[in-house]
Every structure is written in structure tokens, then in C-alpha cells.
C-alpha positions in Angstrom: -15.2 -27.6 -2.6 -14.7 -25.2 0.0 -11.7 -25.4 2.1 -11.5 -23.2 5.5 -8.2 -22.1 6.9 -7.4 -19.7 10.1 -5.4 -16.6 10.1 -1.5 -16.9 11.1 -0.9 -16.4 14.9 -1.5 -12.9 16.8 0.2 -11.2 19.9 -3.4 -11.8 21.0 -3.4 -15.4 20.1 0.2 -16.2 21.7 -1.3 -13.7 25.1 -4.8 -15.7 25.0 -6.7 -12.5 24.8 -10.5 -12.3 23.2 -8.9 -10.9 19.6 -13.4 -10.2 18.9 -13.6 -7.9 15.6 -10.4 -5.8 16.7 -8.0 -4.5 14.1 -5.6 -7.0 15.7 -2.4 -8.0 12.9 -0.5 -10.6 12.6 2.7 -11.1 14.5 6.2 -12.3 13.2 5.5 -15.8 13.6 2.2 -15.5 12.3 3.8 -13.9 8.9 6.0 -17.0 8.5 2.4 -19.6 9.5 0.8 -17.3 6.3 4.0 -18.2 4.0 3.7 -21.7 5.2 -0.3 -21.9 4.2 0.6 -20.6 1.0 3.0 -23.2 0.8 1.0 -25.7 1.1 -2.0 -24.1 -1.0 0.4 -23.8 -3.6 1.3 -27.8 -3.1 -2.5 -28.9 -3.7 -2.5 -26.7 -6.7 -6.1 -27.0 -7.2 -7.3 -23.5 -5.3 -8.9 -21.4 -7.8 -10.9 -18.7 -5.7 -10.1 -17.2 -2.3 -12.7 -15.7 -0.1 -11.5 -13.9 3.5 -13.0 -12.3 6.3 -12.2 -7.9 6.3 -10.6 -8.6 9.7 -7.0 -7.3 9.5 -5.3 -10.9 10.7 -7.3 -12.7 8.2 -6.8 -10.1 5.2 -2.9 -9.9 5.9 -2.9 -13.7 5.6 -5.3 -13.6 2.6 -2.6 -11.6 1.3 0.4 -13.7 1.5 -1.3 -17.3 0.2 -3.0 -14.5 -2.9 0.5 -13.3 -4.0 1.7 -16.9 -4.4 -1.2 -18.0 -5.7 -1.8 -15.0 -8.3 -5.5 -14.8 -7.1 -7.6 -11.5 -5.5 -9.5 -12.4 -2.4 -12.8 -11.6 -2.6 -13.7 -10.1 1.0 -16.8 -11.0 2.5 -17.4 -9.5 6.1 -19.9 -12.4 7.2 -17.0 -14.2 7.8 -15.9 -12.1 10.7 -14.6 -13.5 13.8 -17.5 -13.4 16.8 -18.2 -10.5 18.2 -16.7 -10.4 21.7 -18.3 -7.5 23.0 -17.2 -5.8 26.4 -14.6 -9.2 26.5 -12.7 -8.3 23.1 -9.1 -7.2 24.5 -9.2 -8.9 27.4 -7.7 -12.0 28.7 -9.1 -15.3 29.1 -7.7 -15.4 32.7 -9.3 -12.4 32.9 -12.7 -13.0 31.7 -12.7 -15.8 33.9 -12.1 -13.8 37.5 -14.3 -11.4 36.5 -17.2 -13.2 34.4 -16.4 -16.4 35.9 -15.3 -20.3 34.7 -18.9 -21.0 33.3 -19.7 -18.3 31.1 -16.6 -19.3 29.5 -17.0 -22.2 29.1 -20.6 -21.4 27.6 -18.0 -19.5 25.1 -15.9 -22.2 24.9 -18.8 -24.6 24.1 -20.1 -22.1 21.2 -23.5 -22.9 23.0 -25.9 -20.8 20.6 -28.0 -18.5 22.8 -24.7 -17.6 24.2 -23.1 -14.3 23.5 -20.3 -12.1 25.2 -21.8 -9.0 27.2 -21.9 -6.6 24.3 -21.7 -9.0 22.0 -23.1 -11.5 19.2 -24.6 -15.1 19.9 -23.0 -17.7 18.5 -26.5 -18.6 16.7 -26.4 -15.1 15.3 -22.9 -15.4 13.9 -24.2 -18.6 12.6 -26.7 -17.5 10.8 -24.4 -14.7 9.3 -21.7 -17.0 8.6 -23.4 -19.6 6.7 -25.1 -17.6 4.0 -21.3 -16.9 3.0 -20.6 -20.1 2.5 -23.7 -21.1 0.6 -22.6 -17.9 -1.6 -19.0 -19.4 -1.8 -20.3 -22.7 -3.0 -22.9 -21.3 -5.7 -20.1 -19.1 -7.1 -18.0 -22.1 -7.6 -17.7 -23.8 -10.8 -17.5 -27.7 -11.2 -13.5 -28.6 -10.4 -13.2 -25.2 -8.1 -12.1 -24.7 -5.3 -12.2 -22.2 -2.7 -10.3 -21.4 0.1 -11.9 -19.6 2.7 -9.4 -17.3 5.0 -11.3 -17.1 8.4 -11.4 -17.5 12.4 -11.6 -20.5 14.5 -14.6 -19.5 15.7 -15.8 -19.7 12.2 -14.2 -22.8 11.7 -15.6 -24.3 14.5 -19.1 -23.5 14.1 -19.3 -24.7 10.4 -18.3 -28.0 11.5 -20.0 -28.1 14.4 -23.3 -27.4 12.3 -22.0 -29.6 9.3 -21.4 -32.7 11.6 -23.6 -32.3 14.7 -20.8 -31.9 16.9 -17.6 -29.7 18.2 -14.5 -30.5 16.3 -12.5 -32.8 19.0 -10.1 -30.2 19.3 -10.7 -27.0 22.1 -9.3 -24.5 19.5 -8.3 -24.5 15.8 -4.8 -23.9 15.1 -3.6 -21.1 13.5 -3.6 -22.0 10.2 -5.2 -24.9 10.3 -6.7 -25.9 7.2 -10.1 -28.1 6.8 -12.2 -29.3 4.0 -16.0 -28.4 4.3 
């Protein structure tokens, strides 16, 4: 069984700035979201891999849920956020004066041709992101299971492509934790 969670919160998150592939780290409440998904890793007591994205947010959360759980993550960088291109530091509000409403909401809507200027489709990242996963499962014994530290844009588009559909919710919390 794979389960998926997102990194702990970011300045970038709390400032609702494109976060992309940038080196961006947690912040102090993010820390404490990390101790709290260890926590409740911990609870279920039936993880017994961890696999996380190279991105600094997701590896410092990776981190924290490994040192109460006694397990290495394993990093795999095909789970890296999407690549924002020329938007990555900027903010939403921003993108949206300058870029305008619809093209993000074309990023909103993870439509697939749709990339960032400078930046990565969502069907590329896609087809990046779900070879990981197939590797996750195949290295998976029986009664394993994996946890998967990642990005809601990850998130979202593994369900979208597992169930046909956008999760119901705009944005995955920070986090958040879902079974694949």
C-alpha cells in the first residue's frame, strides 16, 4: 500500500507563492505539522518503507516522521514538486496580474498540456511521477507499506489519474495524508 503525504507548511505556502523546485524549507509551524505526521505514522504502526521527493521541504519532513519511525528515506527525485518555471517565487496574486486569471486556472486545473512559462506540463510531470510509484509498489513486500513524502501537486495528480477526476478539494493540505 502506498500512502502519500505533503510536506509541513512553508513561508511560501502561508505567502501563496509558486514554491516550483526551489530550495524552499520548512517554516516553524511546518516543523511542528512534520512532528504531528510522525505522530500519526507512528499511531498506524504499519509503515515500513519511506520514499520522499530531494526537495528541501519534503526531505526535512521526511526527516522528522524517519527519526520516529527508525526508517531511512529512500529519495527519489521523480517525485519533485512541478516545475514552475519563470512563476516559481512569485505570487499567485502576482501571476495572476501579470499572466492573467485563466492561465491560472489552467494551473489550477492541472490541465495536462499546461505548463508554467519555463516550465514542465503537468502530463510531463505525470509521466515522471508515476514510474516512481509503480517502482514504490514493486519494491513493496506483501503487508508493506510505504509512505510517500511529496507535493500537492503530486498528490493531486496521482489521484486525479487514479480516479478520473480532481480531488474535491482546490489544494492538499500540508500534511495531508492519503491512501493510493
Amino acid at each position: 500500500m502506498i500512502l502519500l503525504a505533503r510536506h509541513g507548511r512553508t513561508a511560501y505556502n502561508d505567502e501563496g507563492r509558486f514554491q516550483g523546485r526551489g530550495p524552499v524549507p520548512l517554516d516553524a509551524h511546518g516543523r511542528r505539522q512534520a512532528f504531528e505526521l510522525a505522530d500519526l505514522v507512528r499511531e498506524r504502526g504499519d509503515v515500513t518503507r519511506m520514499v520522499a521527493s530531494p526537495l528541501t521541504r519534503a526531505m526535512e519532513t521526511a526527516a522528522i516522521v524517519a527519526s520516529r519511525l527508525g526508517l531511512a528515506p529512500e529519495v527519489d527525485p521523480r517525485l519533485a514538486e512541478t516545475d514552475t518555471g519563470d512563476w516559481t517565487d512569485r505570487t499567485y496574486a502576482d501571476v495572476i496580474a501579470t499572466d492573467g486569471q485563466a492561465a491560472y486556472d489552467r494551473f489550477r486545473a492541472l490541465e495536462p498540456g499546461f505548463g508554467a512559462p519555463g516550465g514542465e506540463t503537468f502530463a510531463d510531470q505525470l509521466a515522471r511521477v508515476l514510474p516512481a510509484i509503480e517502482d514504490a509498489r514493486a519494491a513493496e513486500g506483501p503487508d508493506d507499506v510505504t509512505l510517500v513524502v511529496c507535493h500537492g501537486n503530486v498528490i493531486r495528480l496521482l489521484i486525479q489519474h487514479a480516479t478520473g477526476s480532481l480531488p474535491t478539494h482546490e489544494a492538499v493540505a500540508n500534511v495531508h495524508l492519503e491512501a493510493l
